[in-house]
KESEZA-216945 format. One record per residue (C-alpha): residue in three letters; residue number from 1; z, x, y. Coordinates in pm, 1 decimal, padded with zeros to 6 digits. Each point is the difference from the previous one (the first is absolute). Layout:
<rs>
+--------+-----+----------+----------+----------+
: residu : num :        z :        x :        y :
+--------+-----+----------+----------+----------+
:    ala : NUM :        Z :        X :        Y :
...
+--------+-----+----------+----------+----------+
</rs>
This chain:
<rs>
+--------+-----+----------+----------+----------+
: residu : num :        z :        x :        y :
+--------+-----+----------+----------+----------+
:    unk :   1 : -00239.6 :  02048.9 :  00131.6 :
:    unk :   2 :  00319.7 : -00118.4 : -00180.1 :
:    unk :   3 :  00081.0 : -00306.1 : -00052.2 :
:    unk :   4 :  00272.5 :  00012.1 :  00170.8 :
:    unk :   5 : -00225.1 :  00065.5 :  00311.5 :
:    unk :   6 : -00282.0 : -00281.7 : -00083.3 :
:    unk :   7 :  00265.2 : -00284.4 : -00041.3 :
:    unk :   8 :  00235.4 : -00216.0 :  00226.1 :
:    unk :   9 :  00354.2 : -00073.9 : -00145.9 :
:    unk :  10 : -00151.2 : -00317.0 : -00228.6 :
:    unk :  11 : -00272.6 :  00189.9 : -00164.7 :
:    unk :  12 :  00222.9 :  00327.4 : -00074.8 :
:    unk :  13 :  00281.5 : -00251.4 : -00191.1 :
:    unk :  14 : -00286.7 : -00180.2 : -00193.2 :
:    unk :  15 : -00092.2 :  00377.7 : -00061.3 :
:    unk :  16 :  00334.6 :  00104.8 : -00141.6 :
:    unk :  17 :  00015.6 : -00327.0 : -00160.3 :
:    unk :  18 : -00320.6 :  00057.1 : -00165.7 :
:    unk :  19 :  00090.2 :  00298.3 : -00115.9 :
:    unk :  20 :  00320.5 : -00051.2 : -00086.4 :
:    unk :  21 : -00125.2 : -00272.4 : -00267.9 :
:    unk :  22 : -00300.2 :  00181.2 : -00126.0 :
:    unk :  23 : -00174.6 :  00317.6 : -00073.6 :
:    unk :  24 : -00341.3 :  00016.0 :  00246.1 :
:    unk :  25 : -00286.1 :  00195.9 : -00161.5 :
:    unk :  26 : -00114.0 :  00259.1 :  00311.1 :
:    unk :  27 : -00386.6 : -00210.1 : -00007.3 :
:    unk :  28 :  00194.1 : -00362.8 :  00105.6 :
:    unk :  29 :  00172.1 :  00229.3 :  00290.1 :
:    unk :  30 : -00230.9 : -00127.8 :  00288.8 :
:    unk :  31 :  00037.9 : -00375.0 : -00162.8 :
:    unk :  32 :  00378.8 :  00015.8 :  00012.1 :
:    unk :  33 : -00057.1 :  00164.1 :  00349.7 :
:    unk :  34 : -00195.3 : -00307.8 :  00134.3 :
:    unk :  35 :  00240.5 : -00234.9 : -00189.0 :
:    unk :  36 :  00271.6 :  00115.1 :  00194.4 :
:    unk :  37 : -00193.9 :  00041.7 :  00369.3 :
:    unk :  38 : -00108.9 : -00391.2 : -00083.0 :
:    unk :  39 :  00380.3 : -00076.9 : -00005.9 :
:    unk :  40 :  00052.3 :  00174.2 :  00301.7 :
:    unk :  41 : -00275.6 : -00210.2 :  00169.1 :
:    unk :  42 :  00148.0 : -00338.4 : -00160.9 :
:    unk :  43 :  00381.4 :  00114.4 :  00170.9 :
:    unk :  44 : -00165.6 : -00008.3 :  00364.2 :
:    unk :  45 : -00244.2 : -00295.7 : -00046.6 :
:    unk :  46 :  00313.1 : -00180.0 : -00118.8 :
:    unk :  47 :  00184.6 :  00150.3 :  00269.3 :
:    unk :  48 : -00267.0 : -00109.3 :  00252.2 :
:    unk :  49 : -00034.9 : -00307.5 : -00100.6 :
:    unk :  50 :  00376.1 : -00106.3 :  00029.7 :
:    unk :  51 :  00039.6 :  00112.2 :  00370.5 :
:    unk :  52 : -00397.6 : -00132.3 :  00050.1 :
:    unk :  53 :  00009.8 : -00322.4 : -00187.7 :
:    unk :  54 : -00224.4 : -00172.1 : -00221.0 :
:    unk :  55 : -00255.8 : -00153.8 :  00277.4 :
:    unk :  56 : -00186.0 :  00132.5 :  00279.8 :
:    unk :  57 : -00163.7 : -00167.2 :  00282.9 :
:    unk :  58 : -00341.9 :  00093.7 :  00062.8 :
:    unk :  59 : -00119.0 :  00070.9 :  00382.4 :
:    unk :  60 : -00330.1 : -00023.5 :  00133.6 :
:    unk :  61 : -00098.5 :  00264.4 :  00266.8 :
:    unk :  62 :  00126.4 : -00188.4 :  00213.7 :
:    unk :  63 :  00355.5 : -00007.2 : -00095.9 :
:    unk :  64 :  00026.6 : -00422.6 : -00101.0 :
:    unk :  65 :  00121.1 : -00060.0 : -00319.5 :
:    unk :  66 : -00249.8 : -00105.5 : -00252.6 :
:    unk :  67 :  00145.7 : -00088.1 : -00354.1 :
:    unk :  68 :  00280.6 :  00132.9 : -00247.9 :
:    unk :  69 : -00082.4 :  00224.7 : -00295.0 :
:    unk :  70 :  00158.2 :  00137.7 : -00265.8 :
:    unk :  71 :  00106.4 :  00351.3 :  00047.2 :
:    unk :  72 : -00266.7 :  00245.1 : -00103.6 :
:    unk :  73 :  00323.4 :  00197.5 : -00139.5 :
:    unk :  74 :  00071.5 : -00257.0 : -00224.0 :
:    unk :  75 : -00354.4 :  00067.7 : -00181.9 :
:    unk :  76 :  00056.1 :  00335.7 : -00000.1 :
:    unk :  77 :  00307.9 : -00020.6 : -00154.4 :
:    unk :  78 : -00130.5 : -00207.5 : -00290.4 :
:    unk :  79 : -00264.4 :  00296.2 : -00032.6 :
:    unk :  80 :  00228.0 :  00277.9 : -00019.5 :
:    unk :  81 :  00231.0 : -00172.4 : -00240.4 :
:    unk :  82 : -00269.9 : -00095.2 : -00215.1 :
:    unk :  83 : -00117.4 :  00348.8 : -00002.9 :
:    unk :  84 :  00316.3 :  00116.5 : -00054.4 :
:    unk :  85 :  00053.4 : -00230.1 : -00279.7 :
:    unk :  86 : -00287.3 :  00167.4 : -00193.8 :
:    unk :  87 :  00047.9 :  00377.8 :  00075.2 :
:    unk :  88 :  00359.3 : -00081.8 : -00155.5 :
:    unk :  89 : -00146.2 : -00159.6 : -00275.2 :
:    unk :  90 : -00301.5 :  00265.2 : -00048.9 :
:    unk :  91 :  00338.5 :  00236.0 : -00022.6 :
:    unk :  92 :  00140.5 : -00165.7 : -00236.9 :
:    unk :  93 :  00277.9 : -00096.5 :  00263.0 :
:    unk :  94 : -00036.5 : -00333.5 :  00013.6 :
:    unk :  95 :  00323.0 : -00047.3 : -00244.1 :
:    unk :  96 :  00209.0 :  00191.1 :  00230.2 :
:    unk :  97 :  00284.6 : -00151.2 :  00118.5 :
:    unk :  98 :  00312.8 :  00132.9 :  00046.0 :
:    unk :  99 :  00102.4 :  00345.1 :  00152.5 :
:    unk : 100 :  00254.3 :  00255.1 : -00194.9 :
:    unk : 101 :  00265.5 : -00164.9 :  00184.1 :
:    unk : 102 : -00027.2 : -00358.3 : -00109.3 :
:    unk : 103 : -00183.9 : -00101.3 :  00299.3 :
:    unk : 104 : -00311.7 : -00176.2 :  00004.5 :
:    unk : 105 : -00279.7 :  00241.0 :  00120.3 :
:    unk : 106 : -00237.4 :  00021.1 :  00306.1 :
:    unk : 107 : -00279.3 : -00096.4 : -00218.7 :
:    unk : 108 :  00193.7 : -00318.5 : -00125.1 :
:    unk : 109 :  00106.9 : -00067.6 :  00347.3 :
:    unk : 110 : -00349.8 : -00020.2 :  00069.0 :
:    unk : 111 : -00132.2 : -00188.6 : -00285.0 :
:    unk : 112 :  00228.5 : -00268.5 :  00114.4 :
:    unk : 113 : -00156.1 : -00024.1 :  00336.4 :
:    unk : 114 : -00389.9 :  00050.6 : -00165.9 :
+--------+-----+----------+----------+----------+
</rs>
């Protein structure tokens, strides 16, 4: 499997861009791999969250209202971001910030929300 075929559109750019910036030894392969399918997963809990919003109200089985939490995407956003935070830095990543074309990269992008 590719990684073309393994990765939504946020984890192949972070791909390129990791690429693009460095030279990846063939034995960090799988690391980059889950790097990039962990910023696929941050895009659509960050997607989620901004059409879901950042509380939930809890039902009993009953259907009545019973309190106001936190959304549980909102912890697993801080997980995957602090994962991703140390894959990029096992990598060597971590200083990556801007793309070939001047832009800031995915992985900065993401830093900034971590």
């Amino acid at each position: 499997m590719s990684a073309d075929e393994a990765l939504g559109g946020a984890g192949r750019r972070l791909w390129a861009d990791i690429h693009a910036a460095r030279d990846v030894p063939a034995h960090l392969m799988p690391l980059v791999l889950n790097v990039c399918r962990i910023q696929d997963r941050l895009t659509s809990v960050v997607d989620e969250l901004e059409n879901a919003g950042l509380t939930v109200t809890l039902l009993n089985k009953n259907g009545d209202e019973t309190g106001v939490v936190a959304n549980p995407l909102l912890v697993e956003l801080r997980m995957q971001a602090a994962t991703f935070s140390q894959l990029m830095a096992r990598l060597g990543l971590d200083k990556l910030k801007e793309h070939s074309s001047g832009k800031p990269s995915i992985a900065d992008e993401l830093r900034s929300v971590s």
